[in-house]
C-alpha positions in Angstrom: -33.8 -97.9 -17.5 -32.8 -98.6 -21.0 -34.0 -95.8 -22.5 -32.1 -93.1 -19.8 -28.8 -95.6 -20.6 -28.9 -94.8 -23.8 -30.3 -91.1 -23.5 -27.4 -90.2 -21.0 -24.4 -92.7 -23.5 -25.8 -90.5 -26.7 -25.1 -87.4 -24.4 -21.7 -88.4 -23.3 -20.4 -89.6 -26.3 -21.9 -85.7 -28.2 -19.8 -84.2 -25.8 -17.2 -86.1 -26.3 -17.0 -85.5 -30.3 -17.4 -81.8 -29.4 -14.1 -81.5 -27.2 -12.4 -83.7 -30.1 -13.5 -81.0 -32.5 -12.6 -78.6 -30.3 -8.9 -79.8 -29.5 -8.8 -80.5 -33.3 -9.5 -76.5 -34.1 -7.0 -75.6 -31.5 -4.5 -78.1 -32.8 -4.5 -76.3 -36.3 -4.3 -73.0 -34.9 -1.7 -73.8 -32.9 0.3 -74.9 -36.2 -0.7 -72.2 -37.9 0.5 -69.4 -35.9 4.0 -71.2 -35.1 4.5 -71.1 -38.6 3.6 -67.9 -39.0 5.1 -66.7 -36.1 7.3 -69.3 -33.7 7.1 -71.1 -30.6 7.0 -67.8 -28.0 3.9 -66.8 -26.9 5.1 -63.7 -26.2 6.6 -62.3 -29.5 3.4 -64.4 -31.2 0.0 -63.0 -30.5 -1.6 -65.7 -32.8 -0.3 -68.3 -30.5 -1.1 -66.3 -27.7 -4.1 -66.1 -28.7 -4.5 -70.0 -29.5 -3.0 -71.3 -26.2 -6.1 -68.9 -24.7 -8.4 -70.4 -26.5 -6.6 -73.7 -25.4 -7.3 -72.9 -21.7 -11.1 -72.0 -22.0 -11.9 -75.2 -23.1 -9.9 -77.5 -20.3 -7.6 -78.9 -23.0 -4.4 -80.6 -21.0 -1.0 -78.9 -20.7 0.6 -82.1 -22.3 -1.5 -82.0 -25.6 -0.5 -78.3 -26.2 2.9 -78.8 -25.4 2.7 -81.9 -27.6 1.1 -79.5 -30.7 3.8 -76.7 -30.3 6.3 -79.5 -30.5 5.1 -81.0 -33.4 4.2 -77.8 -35.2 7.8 -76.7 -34.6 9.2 -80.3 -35.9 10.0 -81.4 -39.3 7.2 -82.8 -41.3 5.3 -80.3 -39.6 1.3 -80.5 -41.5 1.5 -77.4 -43.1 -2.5 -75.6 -43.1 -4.1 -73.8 -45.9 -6.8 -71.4 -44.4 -9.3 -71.1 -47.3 -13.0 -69.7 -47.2 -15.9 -70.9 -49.2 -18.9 -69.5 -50.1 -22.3 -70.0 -50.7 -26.2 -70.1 -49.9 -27.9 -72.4 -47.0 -31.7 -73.4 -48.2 -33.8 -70.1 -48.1 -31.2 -68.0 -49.1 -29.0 -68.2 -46.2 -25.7 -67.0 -46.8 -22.9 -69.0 -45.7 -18.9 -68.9 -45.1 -17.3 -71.2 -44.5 -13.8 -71.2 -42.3 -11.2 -74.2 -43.3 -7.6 -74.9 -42.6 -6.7 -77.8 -45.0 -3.6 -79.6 -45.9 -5.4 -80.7 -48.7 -7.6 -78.5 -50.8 -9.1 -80.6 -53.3 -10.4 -83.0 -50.7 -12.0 -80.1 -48.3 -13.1 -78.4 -51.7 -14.9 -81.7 -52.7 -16.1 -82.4 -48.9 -17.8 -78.5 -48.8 -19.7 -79.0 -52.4 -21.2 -81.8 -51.1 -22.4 -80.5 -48.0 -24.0 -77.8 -49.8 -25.6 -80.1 -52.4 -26.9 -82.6 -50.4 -28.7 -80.4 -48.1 -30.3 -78.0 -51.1 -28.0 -75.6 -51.1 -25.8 -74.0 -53.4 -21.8 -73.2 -53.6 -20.6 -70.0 -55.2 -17.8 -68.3 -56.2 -15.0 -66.2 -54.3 -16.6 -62.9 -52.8 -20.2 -64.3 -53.7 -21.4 -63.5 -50.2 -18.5 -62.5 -48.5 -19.7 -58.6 -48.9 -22.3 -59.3 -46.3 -19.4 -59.9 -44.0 -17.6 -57.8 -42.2 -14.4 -59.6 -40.3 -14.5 -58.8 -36.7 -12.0 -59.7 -33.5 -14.1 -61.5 -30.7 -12.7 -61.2 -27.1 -14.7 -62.9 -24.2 -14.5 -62.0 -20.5 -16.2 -62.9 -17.2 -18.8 -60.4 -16.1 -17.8 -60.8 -12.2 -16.4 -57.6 -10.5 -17.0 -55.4 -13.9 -18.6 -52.6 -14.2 -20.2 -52.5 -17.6 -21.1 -49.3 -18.9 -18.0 -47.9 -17.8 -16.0 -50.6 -19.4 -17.9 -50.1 -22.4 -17.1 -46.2 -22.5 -13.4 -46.4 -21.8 -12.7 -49.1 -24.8 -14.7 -47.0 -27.1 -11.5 -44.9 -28.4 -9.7 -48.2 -28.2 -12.1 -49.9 -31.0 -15.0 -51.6 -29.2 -17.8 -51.6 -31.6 -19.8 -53.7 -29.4 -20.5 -55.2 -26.3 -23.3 -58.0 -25.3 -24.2 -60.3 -23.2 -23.3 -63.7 -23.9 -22.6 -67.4 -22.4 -20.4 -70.1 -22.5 -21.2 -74.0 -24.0 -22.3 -75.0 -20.4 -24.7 -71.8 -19.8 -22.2 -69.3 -17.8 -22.5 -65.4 -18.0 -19.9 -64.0 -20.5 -19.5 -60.2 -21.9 -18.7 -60.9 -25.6 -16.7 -57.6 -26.8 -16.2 -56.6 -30.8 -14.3 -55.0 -33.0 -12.8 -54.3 -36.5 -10.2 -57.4 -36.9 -7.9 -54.4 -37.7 -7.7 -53.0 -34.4 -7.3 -56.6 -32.5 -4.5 -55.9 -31.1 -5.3 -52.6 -29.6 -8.3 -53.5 -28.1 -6.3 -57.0 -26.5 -3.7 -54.4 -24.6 -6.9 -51.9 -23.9 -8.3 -55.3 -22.1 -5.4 -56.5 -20.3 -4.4 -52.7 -19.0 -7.3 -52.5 -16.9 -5.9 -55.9 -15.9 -8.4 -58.3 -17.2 -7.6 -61.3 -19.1 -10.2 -62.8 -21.6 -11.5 -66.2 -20.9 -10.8 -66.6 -24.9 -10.2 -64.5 -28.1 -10.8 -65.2 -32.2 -11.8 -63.8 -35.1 -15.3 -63.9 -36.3 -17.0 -63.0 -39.7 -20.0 -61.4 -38.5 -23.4 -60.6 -40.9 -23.5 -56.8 -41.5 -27.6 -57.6 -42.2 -29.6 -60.6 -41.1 -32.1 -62.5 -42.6 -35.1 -63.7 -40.1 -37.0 -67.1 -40.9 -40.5 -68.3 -38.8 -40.6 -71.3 -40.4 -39.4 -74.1 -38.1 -39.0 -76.2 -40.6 -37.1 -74.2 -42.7 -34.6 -73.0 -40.0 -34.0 -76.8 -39.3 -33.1 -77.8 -42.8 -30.6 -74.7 -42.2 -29.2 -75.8 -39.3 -28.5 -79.4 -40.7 -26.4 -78.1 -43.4 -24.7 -75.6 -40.8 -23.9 -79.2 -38.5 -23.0 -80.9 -41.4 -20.2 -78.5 -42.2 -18.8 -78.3 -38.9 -18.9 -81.8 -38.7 -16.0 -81.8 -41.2 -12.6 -81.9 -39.7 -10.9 -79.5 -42.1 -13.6 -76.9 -41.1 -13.2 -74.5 -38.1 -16.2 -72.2 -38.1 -18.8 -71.8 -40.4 -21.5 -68.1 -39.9 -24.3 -67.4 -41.5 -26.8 -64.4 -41.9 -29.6 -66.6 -40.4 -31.0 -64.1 -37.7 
């Protein structure tokens, strides 16, 4: 009995820390684009984009009406988005996505992560070449035909289509391409009147590195959760096959 209490609390309480994170993310994105952009969805496709995001995972009307507010307000936080770079143990390459309102603290917070978990920070554009910047958009699989979705989004950008899932283990088509041409693929997607469950940016590895070793993939994977631990960061990728 004690044991399945505290199995099931330790459950409740990681989902719990993983909405927070993800309501935190949105939160920033929802500053940065009414910055960069202003309060209307419709003349804002970042914000668009953000409040999308915002509906995928369940977060309440009030707290993005609250977020707009306050990124409109005065004394508004105002979000750096800076990348770093660097190597996971094995020689993992790693970027990692931040929006800060303080860079020396996330700059101090990211070299630790990577030292503490034997890896190694580098330089601007260090691994970034084995990046290549892609728009992400997600849709429901219901009702669609595939192949013929694939071939008529072909001249509109789509690099890619696969089979994906959500956090809790639904059927998703996950759609690429070139960052460049988000925005063309987006009214591709809603003309044939579908509307993504959500929609971001992605760096995604041009090669990947496979690793058999358990062991090593896990002293990986620490270093990956202790980065996205961090609230400044918002995604960190890798070229970890």
């Amino acid at each position: 009995m004690g044991r399945a209490f505290e199995k099931r609390k330790h459950t409740i309480f990681a989902r719990m820390d993983r909405v927070a994170k993800q309501f935190t993310k949105i939160n920033k994105d929802i500053a940065i684009a009414v910055k960069a952009g202003g309060t209307s969805p419709e003349g804002n496709p970042a914000l668009r984009r953000a409040l999308q995001n915002a509906r995928a995972v369940n977060m309440p009307k009030d707290k993005v009406e609250a977020a707009i507010k306050k990124a409109s307000g005065q004394g508004a936080a105002n979000y750096d988005v800076v990348i770093y770079e660097g190597y996971a143990p094995h020689g993992i390459a790693v970027l990692v996505e931040t929006a800060t309102d303080n860079v020396t603290r996330t700059v101090a917070n990211i070299r630790h992560y990577f030292k503490a978990h034997g890896g190694n920070m580098g330089t601007s554009g260090s691994v970034a070449f084995m990046f290549q910047k892609q728009a992400m958009f997600r849709l429901s699989p219901e009702g669609i035909d595939r192949d013929d979705l694939e071939l008529s989004l072909i001249d509109h950008g789509l690099i890619a289509l696969e089979d994906g899932e959500s956090d809790k283990g639904e059927a998703q088509l996950i759609l690429r391409c070139a960052f460049n041409d988000f925005g063309t693929l987006q009214s591709a997607i809603e003309s044939r009147g579908l509307t993504p469950i959500s929609s971001e940016s992605a760096y995604v590895a041009q090669t990947q590195t496979e690793i058999n070793d358990e062991e090593k993939v896990t002293e990986i994977m620490e270093m990956v959760a202790a980065l996205e631990g961090d609230d400044d960061v918002q995604n960190v990728y890798t070229n970890l096959a």
